[in-house]
C-alpha positions in Angstrom: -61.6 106.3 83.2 -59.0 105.3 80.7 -55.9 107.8 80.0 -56.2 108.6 75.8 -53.9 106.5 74.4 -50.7 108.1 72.8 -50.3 107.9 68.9 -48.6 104.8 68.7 -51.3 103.2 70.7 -54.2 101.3 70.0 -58.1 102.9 70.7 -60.3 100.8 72.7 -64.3 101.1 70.5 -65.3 103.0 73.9 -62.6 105.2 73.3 -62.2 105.8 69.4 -65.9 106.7 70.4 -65.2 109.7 72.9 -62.6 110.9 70.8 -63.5 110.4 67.2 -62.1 114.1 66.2 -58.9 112.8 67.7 -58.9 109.9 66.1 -59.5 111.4 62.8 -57.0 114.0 64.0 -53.9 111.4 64.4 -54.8 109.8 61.5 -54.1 112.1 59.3 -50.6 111.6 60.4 -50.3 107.6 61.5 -52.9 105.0 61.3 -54.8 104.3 64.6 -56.0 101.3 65.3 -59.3 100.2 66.9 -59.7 96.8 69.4 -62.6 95.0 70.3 -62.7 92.3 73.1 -59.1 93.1 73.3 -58.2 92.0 69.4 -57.2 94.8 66.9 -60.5 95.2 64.7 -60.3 98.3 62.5 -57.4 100.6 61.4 -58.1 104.4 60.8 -55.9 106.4 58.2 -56.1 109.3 56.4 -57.8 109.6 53.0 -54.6 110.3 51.2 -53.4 107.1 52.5 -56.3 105.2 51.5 -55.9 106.5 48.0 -52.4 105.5 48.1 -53.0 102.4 49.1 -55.7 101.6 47.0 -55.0 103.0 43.4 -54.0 100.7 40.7 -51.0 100.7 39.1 -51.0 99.9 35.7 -53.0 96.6 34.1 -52.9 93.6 34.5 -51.7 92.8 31.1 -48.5 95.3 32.1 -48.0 93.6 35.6 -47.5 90.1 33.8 -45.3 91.5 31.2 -42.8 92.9 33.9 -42.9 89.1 36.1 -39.4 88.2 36.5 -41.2 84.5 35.6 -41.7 86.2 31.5 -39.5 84.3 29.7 -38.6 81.7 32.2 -40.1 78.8 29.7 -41.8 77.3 32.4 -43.2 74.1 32.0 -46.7 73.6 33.0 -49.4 71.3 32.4 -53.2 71.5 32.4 -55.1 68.8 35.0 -57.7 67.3 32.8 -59.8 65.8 35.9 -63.5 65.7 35.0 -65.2 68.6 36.1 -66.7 68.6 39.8 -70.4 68.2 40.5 -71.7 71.3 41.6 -74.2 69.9 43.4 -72.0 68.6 46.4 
């Protein structure tokens, strides 16, 4: 049987499965990760961090009006290619 891993190790699916509660546990703290085959597949965090993470911040319109590029008189031109056949 497989010590649990510490919290800066990864959970193997077996694992994360005997333990959810302390998965759920020590993610509330770091994010765990979960392998399958070996490869990292899924990463655990806490709620809070999710919502952190995940929230918006500001518009769009607000995010292009604080681009260091505003301003920068970039010169750009349109390709006027024809238009692909969808079809292909």
């Amino acid at each position: 049987m497989q010590p649990p891993p510490q919290a800066d190790e990864s959970w193997t699916v077996a694992s994360a499965k005997a333990k959810l509660s302390e998965v759920i546990e020590r993610a509330q703290s770091t994010p765990q990760t979960i392998t399958r085959n070996g490869k990292p597949s899924v990463v655990v965090v806490s709620a809070e961090e999710w919502q952190r993470k995940t929230t918006r911040k500001g518009t769009l319109a607000e995010f292009l009006m604080q681009s260091p590029l505003r301003g920068a008189d970039l010169d750009l031109e349109r390709q006027r290619d024809e238009p692909r056949d969808p079809a292909l």
